[in-house]
SETORLUM-869863 format. One record per residue (C-alpha): residue number from 0; residue in three letters; x, y, z. Coordinates in steps of 0.2 Angstrom, whole numbers. Example, Ala and Ser with C-alpha at 12.3 -4.5 7.8 and 13.67 -1.06 7.14 Angstrom:
residues 2
nr_rest_c1_c2_c3
0_ALA_62_-22_39 $
1_SER_68_-5_36 $
This chain:
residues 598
nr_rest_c1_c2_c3
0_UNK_489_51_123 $
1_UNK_492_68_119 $
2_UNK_513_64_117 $
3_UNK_509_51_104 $
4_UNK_499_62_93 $
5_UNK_517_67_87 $
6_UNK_517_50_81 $
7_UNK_501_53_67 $
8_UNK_514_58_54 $
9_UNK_520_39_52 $
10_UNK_505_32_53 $
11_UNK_500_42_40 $
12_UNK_514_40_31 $
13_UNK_512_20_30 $
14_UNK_490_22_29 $
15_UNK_489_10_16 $
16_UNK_498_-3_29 $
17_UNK_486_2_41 $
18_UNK_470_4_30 $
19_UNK_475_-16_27 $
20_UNK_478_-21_41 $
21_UNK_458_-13_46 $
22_UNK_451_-23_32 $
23_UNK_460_-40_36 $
24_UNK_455_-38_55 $
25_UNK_437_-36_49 $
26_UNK_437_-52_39 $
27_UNK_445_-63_51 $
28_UNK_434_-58_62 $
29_UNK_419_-62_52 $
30_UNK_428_-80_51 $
31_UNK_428_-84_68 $
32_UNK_407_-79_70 $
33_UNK_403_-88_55 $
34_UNK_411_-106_63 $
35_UNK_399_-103_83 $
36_UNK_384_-102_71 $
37_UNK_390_-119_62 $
38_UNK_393_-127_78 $
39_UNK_378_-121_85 $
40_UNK_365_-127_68 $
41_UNK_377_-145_67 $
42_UNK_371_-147_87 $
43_UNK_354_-142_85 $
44_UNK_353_-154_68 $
45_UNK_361_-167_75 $
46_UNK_346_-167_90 $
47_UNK_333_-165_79 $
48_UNK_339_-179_68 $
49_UNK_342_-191_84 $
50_UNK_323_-190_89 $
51_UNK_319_-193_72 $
52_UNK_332_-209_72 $
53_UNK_325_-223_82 $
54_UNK_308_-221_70 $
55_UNK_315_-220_56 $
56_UNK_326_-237_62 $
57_UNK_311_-246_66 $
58_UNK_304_-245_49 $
59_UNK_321_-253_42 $
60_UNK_328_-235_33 $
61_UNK_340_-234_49 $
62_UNK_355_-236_38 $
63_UNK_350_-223_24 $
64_UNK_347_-212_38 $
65_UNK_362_-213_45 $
66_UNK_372_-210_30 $
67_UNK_362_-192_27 $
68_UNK_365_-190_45 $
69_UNK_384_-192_44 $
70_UNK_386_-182_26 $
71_UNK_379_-168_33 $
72_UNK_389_-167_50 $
73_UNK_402_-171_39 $
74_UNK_398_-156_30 $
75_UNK_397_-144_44 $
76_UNK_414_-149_50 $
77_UNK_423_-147_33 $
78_UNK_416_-128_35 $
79_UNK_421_-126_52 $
80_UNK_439_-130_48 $
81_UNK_440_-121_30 $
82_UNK_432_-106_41 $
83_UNK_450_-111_53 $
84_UNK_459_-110_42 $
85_UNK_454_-93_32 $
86_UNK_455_-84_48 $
87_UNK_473_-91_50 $
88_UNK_476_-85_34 $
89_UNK_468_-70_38 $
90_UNK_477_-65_54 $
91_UNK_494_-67_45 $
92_UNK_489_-55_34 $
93_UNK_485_-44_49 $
94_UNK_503_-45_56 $
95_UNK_511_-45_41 $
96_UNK_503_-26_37 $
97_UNK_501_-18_54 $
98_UNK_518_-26_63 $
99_UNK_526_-22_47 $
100_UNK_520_-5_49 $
101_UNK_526_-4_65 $
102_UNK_545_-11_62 $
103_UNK_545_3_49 $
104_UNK_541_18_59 $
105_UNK_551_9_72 $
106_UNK_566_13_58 $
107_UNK_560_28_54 $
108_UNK_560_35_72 $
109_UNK_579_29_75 $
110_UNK_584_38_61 $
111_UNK_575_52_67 $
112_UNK_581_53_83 $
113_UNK_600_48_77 $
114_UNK_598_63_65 $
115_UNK_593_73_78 $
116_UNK_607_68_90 $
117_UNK_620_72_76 $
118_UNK_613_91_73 $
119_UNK_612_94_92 $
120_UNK_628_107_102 $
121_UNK_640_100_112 $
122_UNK_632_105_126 $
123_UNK_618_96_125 $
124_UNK_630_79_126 $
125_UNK_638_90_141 $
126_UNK_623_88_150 $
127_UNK_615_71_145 $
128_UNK_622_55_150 $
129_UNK_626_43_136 $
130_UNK_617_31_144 $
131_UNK_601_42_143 $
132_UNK_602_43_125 $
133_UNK_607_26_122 $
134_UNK_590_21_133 $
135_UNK_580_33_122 $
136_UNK_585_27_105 $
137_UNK_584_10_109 $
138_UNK_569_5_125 $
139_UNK_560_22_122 $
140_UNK_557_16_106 $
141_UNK_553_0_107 $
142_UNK_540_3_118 $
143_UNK_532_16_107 $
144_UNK_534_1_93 $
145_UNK_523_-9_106 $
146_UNK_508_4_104 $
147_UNK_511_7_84 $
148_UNK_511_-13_83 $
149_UNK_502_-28_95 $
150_UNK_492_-11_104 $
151_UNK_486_-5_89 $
152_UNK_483_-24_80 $
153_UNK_475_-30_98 $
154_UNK_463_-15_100 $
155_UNK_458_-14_82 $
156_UNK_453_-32_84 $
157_UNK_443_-29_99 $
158_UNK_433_-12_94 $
159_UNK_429_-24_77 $
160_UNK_426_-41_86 $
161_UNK_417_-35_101 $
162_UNK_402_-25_93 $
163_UNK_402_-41_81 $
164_UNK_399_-55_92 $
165_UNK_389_-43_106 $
166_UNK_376_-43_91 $
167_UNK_375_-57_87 $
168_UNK_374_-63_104 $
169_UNK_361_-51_106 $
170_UNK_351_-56_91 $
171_UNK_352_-74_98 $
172_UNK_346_-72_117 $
173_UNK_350_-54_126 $
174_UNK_346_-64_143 $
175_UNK_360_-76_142 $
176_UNK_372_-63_133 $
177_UNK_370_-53_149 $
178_UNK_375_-67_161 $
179_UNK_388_-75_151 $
180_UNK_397_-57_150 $
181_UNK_397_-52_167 $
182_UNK_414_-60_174 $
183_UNK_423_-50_159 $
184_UNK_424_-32_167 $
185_UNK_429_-39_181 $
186_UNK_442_-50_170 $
187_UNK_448_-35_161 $
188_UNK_450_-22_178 $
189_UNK_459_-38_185 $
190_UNK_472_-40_171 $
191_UNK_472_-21_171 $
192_UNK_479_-23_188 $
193_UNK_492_-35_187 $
194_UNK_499_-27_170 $
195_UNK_505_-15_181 $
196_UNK_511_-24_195 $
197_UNK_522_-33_181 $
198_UNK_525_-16_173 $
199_UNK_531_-8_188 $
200_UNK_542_-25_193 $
201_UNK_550_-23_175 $
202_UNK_555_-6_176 $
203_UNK_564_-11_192 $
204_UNK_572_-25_183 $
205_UNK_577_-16_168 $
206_UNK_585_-3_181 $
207_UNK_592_-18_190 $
208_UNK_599_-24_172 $
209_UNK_607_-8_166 $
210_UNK_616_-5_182 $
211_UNK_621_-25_182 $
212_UNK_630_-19_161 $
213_UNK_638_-3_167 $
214_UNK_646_-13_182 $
215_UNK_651_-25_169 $
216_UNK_656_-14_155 $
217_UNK_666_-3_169 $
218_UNK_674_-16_174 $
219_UNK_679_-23_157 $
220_UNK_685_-7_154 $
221_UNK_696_-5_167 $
222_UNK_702_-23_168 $
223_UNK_719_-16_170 $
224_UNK_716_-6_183 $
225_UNK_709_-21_193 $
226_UNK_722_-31_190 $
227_UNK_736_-19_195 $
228_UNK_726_-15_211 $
229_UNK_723_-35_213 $
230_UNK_705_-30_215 $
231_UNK_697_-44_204 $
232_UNK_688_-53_223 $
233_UNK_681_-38_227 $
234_UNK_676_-37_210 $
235_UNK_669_-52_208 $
236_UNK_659_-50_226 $
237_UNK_653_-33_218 $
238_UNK_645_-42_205 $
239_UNK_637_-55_214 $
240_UNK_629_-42_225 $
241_UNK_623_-36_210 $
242_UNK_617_-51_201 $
243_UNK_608_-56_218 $
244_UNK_596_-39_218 $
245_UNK_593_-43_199 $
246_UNK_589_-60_204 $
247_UNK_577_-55_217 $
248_UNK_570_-41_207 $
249_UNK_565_-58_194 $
250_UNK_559_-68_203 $
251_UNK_546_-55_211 $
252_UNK_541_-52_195 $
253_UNK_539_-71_190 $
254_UNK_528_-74_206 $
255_UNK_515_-60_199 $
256_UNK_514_-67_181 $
257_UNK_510_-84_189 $
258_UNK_495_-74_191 $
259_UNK_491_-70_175 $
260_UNK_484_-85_165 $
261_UNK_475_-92_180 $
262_UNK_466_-78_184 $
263_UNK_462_-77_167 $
264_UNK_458_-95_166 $
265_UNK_448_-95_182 $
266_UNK_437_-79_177 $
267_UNK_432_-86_159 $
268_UNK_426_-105_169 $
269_UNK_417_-97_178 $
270_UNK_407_-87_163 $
271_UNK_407_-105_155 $
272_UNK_398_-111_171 $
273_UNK_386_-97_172 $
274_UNK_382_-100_152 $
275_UNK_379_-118_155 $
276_UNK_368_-117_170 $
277_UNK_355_-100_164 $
278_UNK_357_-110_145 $
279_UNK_353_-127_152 $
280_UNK_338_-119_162 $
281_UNK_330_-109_146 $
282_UNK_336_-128_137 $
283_UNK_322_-136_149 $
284_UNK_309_-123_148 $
285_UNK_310_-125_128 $
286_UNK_314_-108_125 $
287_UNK_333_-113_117 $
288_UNK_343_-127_109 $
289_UNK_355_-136_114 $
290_UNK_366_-129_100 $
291_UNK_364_-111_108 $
292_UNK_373_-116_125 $
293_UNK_387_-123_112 $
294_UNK_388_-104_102 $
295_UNK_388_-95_119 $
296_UNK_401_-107_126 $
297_UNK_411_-101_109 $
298_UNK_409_-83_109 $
299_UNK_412_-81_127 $
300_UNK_432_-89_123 $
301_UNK_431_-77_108 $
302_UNK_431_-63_120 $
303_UNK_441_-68_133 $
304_UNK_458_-62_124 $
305_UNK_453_-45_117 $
306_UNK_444_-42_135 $
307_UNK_458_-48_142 $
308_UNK_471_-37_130 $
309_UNK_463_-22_134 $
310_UNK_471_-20_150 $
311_UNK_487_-25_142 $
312_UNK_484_-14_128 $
313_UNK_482_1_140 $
314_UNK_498_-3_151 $
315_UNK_508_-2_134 $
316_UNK_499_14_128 $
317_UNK_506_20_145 $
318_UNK_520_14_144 $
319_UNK_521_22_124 $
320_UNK_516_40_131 $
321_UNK_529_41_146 $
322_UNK_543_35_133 $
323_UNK_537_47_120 $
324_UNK_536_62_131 $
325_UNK_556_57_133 $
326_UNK_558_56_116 $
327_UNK_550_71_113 $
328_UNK_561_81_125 $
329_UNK_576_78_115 $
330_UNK_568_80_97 $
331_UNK_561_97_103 $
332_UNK_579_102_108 $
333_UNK_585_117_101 $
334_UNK_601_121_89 $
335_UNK_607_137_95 $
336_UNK_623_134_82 $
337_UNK_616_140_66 $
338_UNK_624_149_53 $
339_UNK_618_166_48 $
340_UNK_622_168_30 $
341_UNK_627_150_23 $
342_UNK_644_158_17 $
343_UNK_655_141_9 $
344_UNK_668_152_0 $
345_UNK_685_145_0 $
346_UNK_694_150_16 $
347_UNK_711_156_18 $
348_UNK_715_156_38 $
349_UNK_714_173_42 $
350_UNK_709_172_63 $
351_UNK_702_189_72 $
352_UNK_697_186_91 $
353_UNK_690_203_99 $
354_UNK_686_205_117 $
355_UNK_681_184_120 $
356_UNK_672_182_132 $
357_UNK_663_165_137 $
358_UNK_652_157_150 $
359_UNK_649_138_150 $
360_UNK_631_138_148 $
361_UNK_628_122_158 $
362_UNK_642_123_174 $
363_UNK_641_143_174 $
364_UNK_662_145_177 $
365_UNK_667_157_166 $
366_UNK_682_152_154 $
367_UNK_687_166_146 $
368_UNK_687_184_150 $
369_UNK_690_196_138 $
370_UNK_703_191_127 $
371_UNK_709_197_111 $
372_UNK_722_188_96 $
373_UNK_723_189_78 $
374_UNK_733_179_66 $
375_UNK_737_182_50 $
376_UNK_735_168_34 $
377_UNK_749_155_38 $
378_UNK_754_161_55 $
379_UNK_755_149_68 $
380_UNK_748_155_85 $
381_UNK_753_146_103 $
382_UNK_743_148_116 $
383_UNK_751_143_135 $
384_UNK_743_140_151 $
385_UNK_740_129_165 $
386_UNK_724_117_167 $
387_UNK_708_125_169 $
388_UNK_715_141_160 $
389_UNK_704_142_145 $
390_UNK_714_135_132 $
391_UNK_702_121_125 $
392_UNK_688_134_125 $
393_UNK_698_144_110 $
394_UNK_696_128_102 $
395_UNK_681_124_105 $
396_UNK_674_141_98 $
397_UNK_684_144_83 $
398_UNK_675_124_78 $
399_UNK_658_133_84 $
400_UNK_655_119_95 $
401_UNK_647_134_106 $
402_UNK_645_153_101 $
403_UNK_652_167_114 $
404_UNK_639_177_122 $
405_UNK_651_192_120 $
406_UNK_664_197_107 $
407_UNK_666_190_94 $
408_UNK_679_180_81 $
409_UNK_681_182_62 $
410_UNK_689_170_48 $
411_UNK_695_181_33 $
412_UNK_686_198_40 $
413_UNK_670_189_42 $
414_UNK_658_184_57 $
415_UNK_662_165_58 $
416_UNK_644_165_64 $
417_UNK_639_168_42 $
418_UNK_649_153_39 $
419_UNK_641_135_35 $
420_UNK_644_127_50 $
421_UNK_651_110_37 $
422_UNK_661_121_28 $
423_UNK_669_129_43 $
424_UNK_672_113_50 $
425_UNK_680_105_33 $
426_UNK_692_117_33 $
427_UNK_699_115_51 $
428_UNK_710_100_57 $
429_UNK_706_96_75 $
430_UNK_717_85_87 $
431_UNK_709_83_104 $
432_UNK_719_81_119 $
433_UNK_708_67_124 $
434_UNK_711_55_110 $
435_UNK_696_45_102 $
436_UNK_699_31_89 $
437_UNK_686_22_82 $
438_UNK_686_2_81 $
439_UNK_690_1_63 $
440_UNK_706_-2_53 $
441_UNK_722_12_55 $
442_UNK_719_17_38 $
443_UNK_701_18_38 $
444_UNK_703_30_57 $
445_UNK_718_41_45 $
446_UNK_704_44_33 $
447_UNK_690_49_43 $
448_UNK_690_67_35 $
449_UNK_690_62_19 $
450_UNK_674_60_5 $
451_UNK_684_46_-2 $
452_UNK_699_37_6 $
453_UNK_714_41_-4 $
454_UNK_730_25_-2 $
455_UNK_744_40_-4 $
456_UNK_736_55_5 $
457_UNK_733_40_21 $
458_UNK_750_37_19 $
459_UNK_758_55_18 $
460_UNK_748_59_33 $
461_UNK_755_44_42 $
462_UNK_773_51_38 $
463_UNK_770_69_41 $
464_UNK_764_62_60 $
465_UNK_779_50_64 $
466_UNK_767_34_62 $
467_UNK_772_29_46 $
468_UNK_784_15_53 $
469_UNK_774_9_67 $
470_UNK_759_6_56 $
471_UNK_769_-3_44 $
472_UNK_778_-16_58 $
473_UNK_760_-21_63 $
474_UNK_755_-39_53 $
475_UNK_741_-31_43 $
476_UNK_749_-12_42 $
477_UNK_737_0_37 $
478_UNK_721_-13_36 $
479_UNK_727_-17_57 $
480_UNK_710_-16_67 $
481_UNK_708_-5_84 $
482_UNK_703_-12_97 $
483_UNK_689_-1_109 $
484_UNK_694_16_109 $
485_UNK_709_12_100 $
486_UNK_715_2_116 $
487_UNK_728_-6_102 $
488_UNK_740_4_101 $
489_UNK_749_16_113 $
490_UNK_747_33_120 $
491_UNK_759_41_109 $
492_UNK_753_30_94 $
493_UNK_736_37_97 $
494_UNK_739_54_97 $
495_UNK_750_51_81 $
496_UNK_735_42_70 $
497_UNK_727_57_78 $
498_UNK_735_70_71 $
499_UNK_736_61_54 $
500_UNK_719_60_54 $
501_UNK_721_79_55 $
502_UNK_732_83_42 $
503_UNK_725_69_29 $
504_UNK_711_79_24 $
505_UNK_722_96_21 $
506_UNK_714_108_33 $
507_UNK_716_128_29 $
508_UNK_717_130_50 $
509_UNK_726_119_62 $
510_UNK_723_115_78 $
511_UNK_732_105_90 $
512_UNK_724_105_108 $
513_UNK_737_98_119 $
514_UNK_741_83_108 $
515_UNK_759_79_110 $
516_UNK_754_78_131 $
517_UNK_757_59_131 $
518_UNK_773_58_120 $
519_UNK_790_58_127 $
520_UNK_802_72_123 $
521_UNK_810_63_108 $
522_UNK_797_60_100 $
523_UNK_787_75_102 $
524_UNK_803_86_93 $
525_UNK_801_73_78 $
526_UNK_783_76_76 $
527_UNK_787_96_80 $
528_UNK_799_96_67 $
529_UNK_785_86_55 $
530_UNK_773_98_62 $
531_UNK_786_112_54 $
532_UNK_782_105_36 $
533_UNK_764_102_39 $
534_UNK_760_120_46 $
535_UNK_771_130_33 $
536_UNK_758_142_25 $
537_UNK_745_133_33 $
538_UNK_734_144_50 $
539_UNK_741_136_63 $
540_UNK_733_135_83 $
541_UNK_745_125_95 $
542_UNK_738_125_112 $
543_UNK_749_117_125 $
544_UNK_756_118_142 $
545_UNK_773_113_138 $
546_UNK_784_130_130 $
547_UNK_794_116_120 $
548_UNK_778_115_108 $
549_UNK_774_133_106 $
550_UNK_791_140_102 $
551_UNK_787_136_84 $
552_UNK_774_149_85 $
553_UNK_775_167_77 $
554_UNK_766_172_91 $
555_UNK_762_167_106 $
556_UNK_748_170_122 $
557_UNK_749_166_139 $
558_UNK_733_162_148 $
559_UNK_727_161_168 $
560_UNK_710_161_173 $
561_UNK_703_165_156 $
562_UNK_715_181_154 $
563_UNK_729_185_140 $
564_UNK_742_188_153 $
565_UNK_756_189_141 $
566_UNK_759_190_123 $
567_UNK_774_188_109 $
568_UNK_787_179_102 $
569_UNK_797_167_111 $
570_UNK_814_178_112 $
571_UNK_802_192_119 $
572_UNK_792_183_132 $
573_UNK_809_175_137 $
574_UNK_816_194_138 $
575_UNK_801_199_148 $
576_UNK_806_185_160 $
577_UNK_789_183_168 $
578_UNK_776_168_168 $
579_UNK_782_160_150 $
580_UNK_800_161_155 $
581_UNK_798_155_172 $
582_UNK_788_138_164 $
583_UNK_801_135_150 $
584_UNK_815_137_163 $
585_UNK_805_123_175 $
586_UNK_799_113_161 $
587_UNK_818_113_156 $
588_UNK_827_107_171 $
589_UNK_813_93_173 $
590_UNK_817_89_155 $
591_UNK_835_86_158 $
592_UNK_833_80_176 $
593_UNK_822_66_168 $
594_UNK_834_61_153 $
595_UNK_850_62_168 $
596_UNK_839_49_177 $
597_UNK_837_39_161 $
């Protein structure tokens, strides 16, 4: 239990619910007692009154009799069913408070964790699967709603009902409360048991399930891919395989709940039987009614479901505390990005880099090695190197997605560490080199930066990218909606809108991480020669492997391995006639070997 303590606060929060929800319990409760003692005084008088019938009969008042007779059963049965009906009305009100309750810290919990998820480093997304957080946001929590809502509702009703009607039992005949109550343990261990045989035949399901989605989902995703291979047989045979173990898995579990109500069923007969035989005995001794056997009968059924819930109920608080404890794994995860002075001053572009160096905390491979660079306000730095050279980790740290271990990198002489993270990352346009659209209109995608979306600035961004025209030949222009991961347009188009999106918010820093990869030469000088109007008096970071992009630089770096192996202009490092010259001189010849062959 000691995971779901953590869970005190809502319940707390929504007392009043709860504190309801106790009271209501309570009362419908008392409503379902009041009707056994009914039933049992209507049998008893309806006994007595028979004996005293046949006399009454004889001396010709038979009629009379039998219309106080009637009134009065009459009477007890209008009772017993307004009793009904109050505890109807009475258990609506209990599910109406507690499961509410429970639907809103079901919301409150979501929020929580989707807060959370949102503060949390990089990292933490480059060491957790999305699926994991998907499961945990979403099963995980609905679980923990199961415990917050019909375990809580259910095990209020049996600590409240139980000591009720025990008593009153009690009060009645403790022989015959003791033998009508003995098959219930046994009812209650036995659910306990096949809860979680259906419990552990679920969790195999619900694995079966999510792997049955991903396949799909996969392969959705990759319907291109299939088709090209002509792979869609073994596709659909992959499937079926799957669908078969999800189907077997099901039908396990179906054969154990077709041992659920019979049991249950077989268990309370068999109390029933034992009430009727020892009643009927104690009946002809004289030492009960007739009308007792009737209330025992009653009560017994009244016990069967919160005796049989409690096994139930303990599965799901199970349940609740394993899923918890996930939850509570990522809610305890640590933010090590913080900022150390708040500083939200106006930022001009000013980037200091002093001996760099960084270690991926998860993977260990050490991405950069001591590597120092400055530009000045409305420079342009281009940093050149193969794959796996360092290049994305510079951006990656001046957008503090992760802090260096050593060194150190300051924005306008100070610590970038002192600045509001928000801030710091207001005033920087980031183009990734893997691309990601959201599945929303063009415009809306161009104006992600903003506060408020603005018709000319969307627009001026869309230009200034070379995806003004395209936009505008779609049917619906800038209101066009993306598909998946902006699976609508092209390559090149997606690295446009990317780049706008960019620039539409009027960063004081640039940086462009090998954006212009999946654009042909054409069009990556017309977005270079946009870029050139973009990045006048503006910090600028182009990180590439092509030279063609960098030469717009004031300065340029040349990475391997995570070093600076060269550094300068593009007329000096051609002079130098070392790593940069060779790749423009390659990267040239393929260049024109590709437009000959065109």
């Amino acid at each position: 239990m000691k995971p779901l303590w953590r869970l005190n606060k809502y319940l707390y929060k929504y007392k009043g619910l709860l504190l309801l929800g106790i009271l209501f319990t309570v009362i419908s409760n008392i409503f379902v007692i009041i009707p056994a003692q009914l039933v049992r005084l209507a049998i008893d008088y309806v006994v007595e009154s028979f004996s005293i019938f046949k006399p009454l009969e004889q001396g010709g008042m038979g009629d009379l009799a039998r219309d106080n007779f009637l009134k009065y059963v009459l009477v007890f049965g209008v009772l017993i069913l307004v009793m009904a009906l109050l505890r109807g009305f009475f258990l609506f009100l209990i599910r109406q408070t507690i499961i509410i309750m429970s639907r809103r810290v079901e919301y409150d919990i979501k929020n929580e964790i989707y807060e959370k998820y949102q503060s949390l480093p990089l990292s933490f997304y480059r060491k957790n699967s999305t699926g994991d957080l998907m499961a945990r946001i979403t099963e995980d929590v609905s679980r923990v709603r199961m415990y917050l809502g019909p375990a809580i509702m259910y095990g209020l009703n049996l600590l409240i009902l139980f000591p009720l009607v025990i008593s009153y039992m009690v009060m009645v005949n403790p022989e015959l409360t003791l033998y009508a109550l003995l098959p219930l343990p046994v009812l209650s261990i036995s659910i306990y048991f096949v809860n979680n045989l259906i419990n552990e035949r679920s969790e195999k399901i619900q694995r079966s399930l999510s792997g049955l989605s991903t396949f799909v989902q996969e392969a959705f995703s990759g319907i291109r891919v299939l088709k090209a291979f002509v792979r869609e047989n073994d596709s659909v045979r992959d499937f079926a395989d799957a669908s078969e173990d999800y189907k077997e898995k099901s039908i396990r579990l179906t054969r154990v709940n077709a041992l659920f109500f019979p049991l249950i069923m077989a268990l309370v007969g068999i109390s029933t039987i034992i009430t009727v035989y020892v009643g009927g005995i104690q009946v002809i001794n004289g030492e009960i009614g007739y009308g007792v056997i009737a209330e025992f009968i009653l009560y017994v059924n009244m016990l069967t479901w919160p005796v049989t819930s409690l096994g139930w109920v303990t599965s799901i608080v199970q349940r609740a505390a394993a899923s918890q404890t996930r939850i509570n794994e990522f809610l305890d995860e640590k933010n090590d990005i913080i900022s150390t002075e708040n500083i939200k001053t106006s930022i001009d572009g000013g980037i200091k880099v002093k001996d760099l160096t960084f270690v991926y905390p998860d993977s260990g491979i050490k991405a950069l090695d001591d590597v120092s660079f400055e530009i000045k306000a409305g420079q342009t730095l281009g940093i050149i190197g193969t794959t796996g050279s360092g290049k994305s980790t510079i951006a990656n740290l001046l957008m503090r997605m992760y802090d260096p271990k050593n060194g150190e990198i300051r924005i306008d002489g100070k610590n970038i560490e002192s600045y509001n993270i928000s801030h710091l990352r207001k005033n920087i346009g980031y183009v990734p080199q893997d691309v990601f659209l959201f599945s929303d209109t063009i415009g809306n995608n161009i104006a992600f930066g903003l506060d408020r979306p603005d018709q000319t600035i969307i627009h001026q961004a869309a230009k200034d990218a070379d995806v003004y025209q395209n936009i505008v030949d779609f049917p619906k222009g800038f209101e066009t909606m993306l598909g998946e991961r902006g699976i609508t347009l092209s390559g090149g188009q997606k690295q446009r809108v990317s780049i706008a999106r960019a620039i539409a918010k009027e960063p004081k820093i640039l940086i462009l991480d090998d954006c212009l990869s999946a654009v042909d030469t054409k069009t990556e000088n017309v977005i270079l020669e946009a870029l050139k109007k973009i990045m006048k008096d503006r910090t600028s970071v182009i990180i590439s492997h092509r030279v063609s992009s960098a030469k717009l630089a004031d300065q340029i770096i040349v990475l391997d391995d995570g070093k600076i192996i060269e550094r300068g202009n593009h007329e000096s490092l051609m002079s130098q006639k070392g790593v940069y010259a060779e790749l423009y001189e390659k990267q040239t010849q393929a260049g024109e070997s590709v437009d000959n062959d065109l």
